[in-house]
C-alpha positions in Angstrom: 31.3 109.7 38.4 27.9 109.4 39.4 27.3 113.4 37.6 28.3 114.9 34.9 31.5 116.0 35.3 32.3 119.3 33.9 35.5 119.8 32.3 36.9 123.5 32.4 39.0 125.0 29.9 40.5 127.9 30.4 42.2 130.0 27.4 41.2 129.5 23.7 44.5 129.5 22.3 46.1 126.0 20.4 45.9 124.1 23.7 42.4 124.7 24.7 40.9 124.5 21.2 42.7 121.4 20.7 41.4 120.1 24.2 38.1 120.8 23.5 37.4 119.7 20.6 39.1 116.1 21.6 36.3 116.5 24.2 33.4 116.7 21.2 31.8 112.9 22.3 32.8 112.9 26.3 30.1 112.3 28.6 31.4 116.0 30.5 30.0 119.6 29.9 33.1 121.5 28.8 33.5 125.3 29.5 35.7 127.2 27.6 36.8 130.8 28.8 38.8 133.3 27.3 39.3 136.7 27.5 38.8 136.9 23.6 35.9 135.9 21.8 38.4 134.4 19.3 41.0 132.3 18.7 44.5 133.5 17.9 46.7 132.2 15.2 49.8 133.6 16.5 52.5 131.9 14.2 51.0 134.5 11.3 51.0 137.7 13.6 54.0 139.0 11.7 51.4 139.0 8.4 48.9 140.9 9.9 51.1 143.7 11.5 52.9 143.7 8.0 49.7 143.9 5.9 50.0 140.5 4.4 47.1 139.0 6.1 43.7 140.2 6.8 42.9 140.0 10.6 39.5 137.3 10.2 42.4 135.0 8.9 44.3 135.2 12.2 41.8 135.5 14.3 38.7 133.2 14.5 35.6 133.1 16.4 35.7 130.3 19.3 32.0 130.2 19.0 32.1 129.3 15.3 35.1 126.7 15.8 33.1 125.1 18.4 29.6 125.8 16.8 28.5 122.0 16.5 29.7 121.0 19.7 26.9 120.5 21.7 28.4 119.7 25.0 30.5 122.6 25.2 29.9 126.7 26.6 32.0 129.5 25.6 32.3 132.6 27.5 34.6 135.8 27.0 35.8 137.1 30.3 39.5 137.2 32.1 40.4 134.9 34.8 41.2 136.4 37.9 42.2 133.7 40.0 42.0 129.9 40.6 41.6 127.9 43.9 43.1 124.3 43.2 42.2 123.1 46.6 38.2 124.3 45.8 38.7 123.4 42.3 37.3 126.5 41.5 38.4 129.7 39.1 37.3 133.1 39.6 36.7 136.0 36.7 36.7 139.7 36.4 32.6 139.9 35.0 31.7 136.0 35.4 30.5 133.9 38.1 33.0 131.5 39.8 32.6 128.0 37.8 34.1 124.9 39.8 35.2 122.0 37.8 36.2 118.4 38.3 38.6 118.6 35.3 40.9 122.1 34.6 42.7 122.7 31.3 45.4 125.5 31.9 46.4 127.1 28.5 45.8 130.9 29.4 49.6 131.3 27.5 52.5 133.5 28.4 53.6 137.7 28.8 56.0 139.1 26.8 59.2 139.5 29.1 60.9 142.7 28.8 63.7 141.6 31.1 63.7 144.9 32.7 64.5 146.8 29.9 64.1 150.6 30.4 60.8 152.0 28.6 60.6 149.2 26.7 56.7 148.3 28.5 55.6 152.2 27.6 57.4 152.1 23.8 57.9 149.0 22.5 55.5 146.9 20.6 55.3 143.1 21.4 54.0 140.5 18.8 51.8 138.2 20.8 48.3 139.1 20.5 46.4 139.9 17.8 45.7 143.8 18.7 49.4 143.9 19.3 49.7 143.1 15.3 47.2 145.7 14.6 48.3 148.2 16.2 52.2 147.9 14.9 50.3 147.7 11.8 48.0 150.9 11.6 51.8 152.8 13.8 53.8 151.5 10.5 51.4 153.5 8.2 51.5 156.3 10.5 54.9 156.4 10.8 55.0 156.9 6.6 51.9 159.4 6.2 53.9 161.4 8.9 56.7 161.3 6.8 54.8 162.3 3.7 53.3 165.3 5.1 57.1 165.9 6.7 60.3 164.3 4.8 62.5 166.2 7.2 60.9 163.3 9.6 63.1 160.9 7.6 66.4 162.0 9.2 65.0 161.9 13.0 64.0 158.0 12.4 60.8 158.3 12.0 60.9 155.2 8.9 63.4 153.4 11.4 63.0 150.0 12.6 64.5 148.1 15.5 63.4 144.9 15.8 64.9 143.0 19.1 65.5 138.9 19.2 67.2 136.5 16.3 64.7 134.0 17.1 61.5 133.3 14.9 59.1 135.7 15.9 62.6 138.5 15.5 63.3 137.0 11.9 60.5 136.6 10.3 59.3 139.9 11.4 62.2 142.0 10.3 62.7 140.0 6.4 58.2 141.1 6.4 59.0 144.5 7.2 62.1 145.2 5.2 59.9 143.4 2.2 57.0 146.1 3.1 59.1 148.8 3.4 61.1 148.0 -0.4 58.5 146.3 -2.7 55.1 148.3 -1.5 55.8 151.6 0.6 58.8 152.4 -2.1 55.8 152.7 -4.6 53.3 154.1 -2.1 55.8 156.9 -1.5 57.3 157.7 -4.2 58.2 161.0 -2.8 60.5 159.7 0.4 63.8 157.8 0.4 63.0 154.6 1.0 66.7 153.8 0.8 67.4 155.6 4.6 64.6 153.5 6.2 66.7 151.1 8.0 65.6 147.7 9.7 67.9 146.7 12.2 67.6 143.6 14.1 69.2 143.0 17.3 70.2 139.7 18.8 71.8 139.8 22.4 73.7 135.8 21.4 76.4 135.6 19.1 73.8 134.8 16.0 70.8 134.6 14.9 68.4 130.9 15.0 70.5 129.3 17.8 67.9 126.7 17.0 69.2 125.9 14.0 72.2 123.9 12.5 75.2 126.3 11.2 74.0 126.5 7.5 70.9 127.7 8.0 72.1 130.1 10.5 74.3 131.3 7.8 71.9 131.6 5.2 68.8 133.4 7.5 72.1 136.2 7.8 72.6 136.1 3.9 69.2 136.4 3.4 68.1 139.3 5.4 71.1 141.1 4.0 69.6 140.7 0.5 66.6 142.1 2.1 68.4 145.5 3.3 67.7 144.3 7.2 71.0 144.8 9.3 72.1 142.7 11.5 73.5 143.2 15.1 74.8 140.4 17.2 75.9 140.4 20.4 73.9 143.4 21.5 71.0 144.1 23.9 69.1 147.1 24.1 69.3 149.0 27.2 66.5 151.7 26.7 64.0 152.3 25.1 61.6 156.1 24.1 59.4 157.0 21.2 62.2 157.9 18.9 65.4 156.7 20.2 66.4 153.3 20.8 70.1 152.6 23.5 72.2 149.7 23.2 74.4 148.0 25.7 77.0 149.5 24.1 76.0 152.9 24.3 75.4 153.5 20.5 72.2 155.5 20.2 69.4 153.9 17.2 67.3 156.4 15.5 64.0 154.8 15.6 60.7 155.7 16.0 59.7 151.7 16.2 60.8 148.7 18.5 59.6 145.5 18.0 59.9 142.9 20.5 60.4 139.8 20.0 63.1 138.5 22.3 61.0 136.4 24.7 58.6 135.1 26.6 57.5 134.6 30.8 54.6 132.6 32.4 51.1 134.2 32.5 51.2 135.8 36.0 48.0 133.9 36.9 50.4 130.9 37.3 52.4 132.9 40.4 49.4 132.8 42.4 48.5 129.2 42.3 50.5 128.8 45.7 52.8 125.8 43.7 56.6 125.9 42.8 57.2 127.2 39.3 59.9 125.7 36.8 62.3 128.5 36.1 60.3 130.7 38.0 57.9 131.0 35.7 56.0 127.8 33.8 53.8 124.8 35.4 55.9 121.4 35.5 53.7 118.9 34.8 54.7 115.1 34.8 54.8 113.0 31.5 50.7 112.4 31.5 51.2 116.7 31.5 49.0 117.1 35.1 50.1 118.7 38.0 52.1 116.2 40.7 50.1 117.5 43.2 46.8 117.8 41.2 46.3 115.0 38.8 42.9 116.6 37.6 44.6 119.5 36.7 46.3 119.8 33.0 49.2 122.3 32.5 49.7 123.0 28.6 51.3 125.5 26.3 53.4 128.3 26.8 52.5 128.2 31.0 53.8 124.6 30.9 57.4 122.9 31.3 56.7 120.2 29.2 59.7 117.4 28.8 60.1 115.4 25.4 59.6 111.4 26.1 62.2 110.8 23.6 64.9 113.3 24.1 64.7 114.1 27.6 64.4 118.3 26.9 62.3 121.1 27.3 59.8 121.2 24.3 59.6 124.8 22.5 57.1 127.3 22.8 56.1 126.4 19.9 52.0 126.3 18.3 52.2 122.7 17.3 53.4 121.9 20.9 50.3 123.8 22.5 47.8 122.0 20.1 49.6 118.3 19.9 49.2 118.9 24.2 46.0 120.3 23.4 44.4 117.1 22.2 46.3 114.7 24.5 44.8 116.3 27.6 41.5 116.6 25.9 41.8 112.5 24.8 43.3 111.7 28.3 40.4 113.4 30.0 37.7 111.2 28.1 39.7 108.4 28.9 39.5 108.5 32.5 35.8 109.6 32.4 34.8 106.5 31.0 37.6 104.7 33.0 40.3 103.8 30.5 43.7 103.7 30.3 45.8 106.9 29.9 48.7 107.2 27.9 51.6 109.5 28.3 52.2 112.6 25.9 54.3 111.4 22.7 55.1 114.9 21.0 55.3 114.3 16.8 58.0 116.9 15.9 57.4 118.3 12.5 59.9 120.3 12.7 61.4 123.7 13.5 60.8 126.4 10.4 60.8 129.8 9.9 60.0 132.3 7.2 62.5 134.8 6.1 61.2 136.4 3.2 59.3 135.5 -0.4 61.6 132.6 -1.7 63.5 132.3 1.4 62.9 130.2 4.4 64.8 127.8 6.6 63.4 124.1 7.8 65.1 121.5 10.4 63.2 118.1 10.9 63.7 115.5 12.7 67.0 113.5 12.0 68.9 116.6 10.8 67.6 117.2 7.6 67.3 120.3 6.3 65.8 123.2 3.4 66.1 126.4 2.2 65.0 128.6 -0.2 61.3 128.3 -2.0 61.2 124.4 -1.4 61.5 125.0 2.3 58.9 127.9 1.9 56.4 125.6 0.4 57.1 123.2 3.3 56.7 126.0 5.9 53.3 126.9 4.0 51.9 123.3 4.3 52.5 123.1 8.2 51.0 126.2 8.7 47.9 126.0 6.5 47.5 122.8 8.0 47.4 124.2 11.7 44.6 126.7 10.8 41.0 126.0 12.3 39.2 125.8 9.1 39.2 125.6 5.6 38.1 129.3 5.1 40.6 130.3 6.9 43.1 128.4 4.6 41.5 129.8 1.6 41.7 133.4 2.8 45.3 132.7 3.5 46.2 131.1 0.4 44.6 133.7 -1.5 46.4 136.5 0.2 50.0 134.9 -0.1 49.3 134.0 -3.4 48.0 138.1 -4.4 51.5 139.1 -2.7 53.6 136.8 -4.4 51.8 138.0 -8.1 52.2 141.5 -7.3 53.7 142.5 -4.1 50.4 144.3 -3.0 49.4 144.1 0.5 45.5 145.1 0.5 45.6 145.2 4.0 47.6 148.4 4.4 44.9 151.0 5.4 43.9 152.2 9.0 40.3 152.8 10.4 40.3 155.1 12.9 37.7 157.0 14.4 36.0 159.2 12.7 
């Protein structure tokens, strides 16, 4: 190319970060554009609306992360729309900005699959203001009940949590751990003991990702953790104190958390292209469009195929970032006229965490680990996929303060005045 070519990036989630930085030494002017001014670490969302982690260690400024990279531009602003025949994207407050190169990782919605109220009253955990607020409404919820036991037998300690997956898990076991080891003590006053977490799963169990055992032992371990299980349910409706199931058993519960799924970022329908499963980008295994090769589809907007196994890769963190830093590689590649390879995901494995001590791992080859060694593991990946080493300080300090003592420091609200 005869001019500069500029590369744009659009969302500052695991896929665009990774992308960009890969980008650090290309001869391109990269533009970054999200509608935050930071970067979400949305694996640890649970911790923050839990009070186990500070905000700052889930959420980190994309200026700072790309601070000494001097061929890249970030600006906060929402994209509106993209032309792929113009090569050009459009913003709510910003000025159109054509590209020659167009990283797609704006991520996904939550899906409420049509579920009655459950848009007005439930609380999803995707974004990082989403974790806050379920946060600062969990502390409500008990102050309420301290100026008003009689609160307690509407629901008003009650939590439904909806989806066995990850996000539904590890959510639940944090809760339940908040609720028993902290609040008991903040509270002494209240019955702790009639707060019940419930979580919902509309399969027949919970982690159908996982092999049998560890199914098994995620069930045994949130019952040691007072969280009760219901399988084979879906919730039908959802208001502000009451929560319907399929079955037509009414939940007292002043809280719904959702985490049962996920649906393509809406920017995606108007892109005028045919959408796997309705929904996600299916890119081809270099992870471009078919029908625009300078166009890179990644994260949770992307049906992205393993080379090895022939499925559907996860929507998963490591996925986003491994995609992340292939497109951003495979972009300075073919700037300077090289060779591109196609994506080779390195599976690390699919963890979750289920509680202090208790955690579930499944690698590659079948292996598997529970308990505090598969914690430790689970720890590892994750302070490994944090931007920066403060970040993995803060987080190490935090975990390690909760593990000592079971305080959560984070457990305060600042409203207005």
């Amino acid at each position: 190319m005869s001019e500069r070519a500029r590369v744009l990036i659009l969302g500052g989630g695991f896929a665009g970060v990774g992308a960009a930085k890969k980008l650090r030494r290309a001869d391109a002017e990269v533009v970054l554009v999200d509608r935050h001014d930071y970067h979400t670490f949305q694996p640890l969302l649970y911790q923050v609306a839990t009070a186990l982690l500070e905000p700052t260690v889930v959420g980190h400024s994309l200026r700072d992360l790309l601070d000494r990279q001097d061929n890249a531009t970030v600006h906060q602003a929402t994209v509106t729309g993209v032309d792929l025949d113009a090569c050009e994207a459009r913003f709510d407050e910003l000025a159109p900005i054509t590209y020659d190169f167009l990283v797609l990782g704006v991520g996904a919605e939550v899906n409420f699959f049509g579920t009655e109220g459950a848009a007005e009253h439930a609380f999803p955990m995707y974004t990082l203001p989403q974790a806050v607020r379920l946060k600062d409404h969990l502390l409500e919820r008990w102050e309420a009940a301290d100026r008003d036991p009689s609160l307690v037998e509407d629901g008003v300690l009650d939590v439904v949590v909806v989806g066995g997956g990850a996000t539904g898990v590890e959510t639940a076991g944090a809760i339940a751990e908040l609720y028993r080891a902290v609040f008991a003590r903040d509270y002494p006053g209240l019955p702790q003991q009639k707060a019940r977490v419930v979580l919902v799963e509309a399969g027949p169990e919970l982690f159908s990702m996982f092999k049998p055992r560890l199914r098994s032992y995620a069930a045994t371990a949130l019952g040691e953790r007072t969280v009760e299980v219901m399988t084979g349910a879906r919730v039908s409706s959802v208001s502000p104190t009451r929560v319907t199931l399929n079955t037509g058993e009414e939940l007292k519960a002043h809280t719904l958390i959702w985490g049962a799924g996920l649906q393509g970022n809406r920017l995606v329908q108007g892109l005028g292209i045919e959408l796997a499963r309705g929904h996600r980008l299916a890119v081809g295994a270099d992870l471009t469009l078919r029908s625009h090769p300078e166009v890179y589809a990644l994260g949770d907007v992307a049906e992205i195929t393993d080379a090895r196994t022939g499925q559907v890769l996860p929507q998963l963190g490591s996925v986003a970032f491994q995609a992340g830093e292939h497109a951003g590689e495979a972009i300075d590649r073919r700037l300077a006229g090289k060779e591109v390879k196609p994506f080779r995901y390195s599976d690390k494995g699919t963890m979750a965490m289920i509680g202090r001590g208790a955690a579930v791992v499944q690698v590659l080859g079948g292996h598997t680990m529970t308990g505090k060694a598969a914690q430790a593991a689970w720890e590892a990946v994750h302070l490994a996929l944090l931007p920066t080493n403060e970040d993995r300080a803060k987080a190490v300090l935090d975990w390690a303060g909760v593990t000592a003592s079971h305080q959560r420091a984070d457990r305060i609200t600042i409203g207005d005045e």
